[in-house]
Residue, then its C-alpha position, 0 to 999 in steps of 0.5 A: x970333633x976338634x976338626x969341625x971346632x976349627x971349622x965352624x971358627x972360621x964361619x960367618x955368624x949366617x954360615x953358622x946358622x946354617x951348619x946348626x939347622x942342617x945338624x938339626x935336620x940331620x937328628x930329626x932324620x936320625x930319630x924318625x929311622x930309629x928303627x934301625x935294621x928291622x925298618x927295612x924289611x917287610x912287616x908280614x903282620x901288616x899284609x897278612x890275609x891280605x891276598x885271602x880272596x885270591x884264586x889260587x889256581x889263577x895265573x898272574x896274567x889271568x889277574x892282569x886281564x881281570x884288572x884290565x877288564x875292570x878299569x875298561x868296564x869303568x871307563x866305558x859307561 
């Protein structure tokens, strides 16, 4: 800390302005991620079931097709 007293010592009054905004934004950006390690993983809770009307037995190029069939279909009327 002492480091960056004898820095900020040597900042015009704009300068500083500027450090305090970007330390500012670097809390706020701090507490929005305040999630720590479990933000990065997946939430399995928010996608359960979301893939319950799905043919097991299809492939995912049979599903691809399926798309592509439909996105044609809207667009040729």
């Amino acid at each position: 800390m002492h480091r960056l007293n004898e820095l900020v010592e040597k900042l015009s009054p704009a300068q500083l302005k500027e450090v305090e905004d970007f330390a500012e934004f670097l809390l706020s950006r701090k507490s929005s991620t305040s999630g720590g390690a479990r933000s990065r993983f997946l939430d399995v809770d928010k996608i359960a079931g979301m893939f319950a009307n799905l043919d097991p037995g299809k492939s995912s190029v049979d599903l691809v097709h399926e798309t592509m069939e439909r996105w044609a279909a809207k667009y040729d009327k």
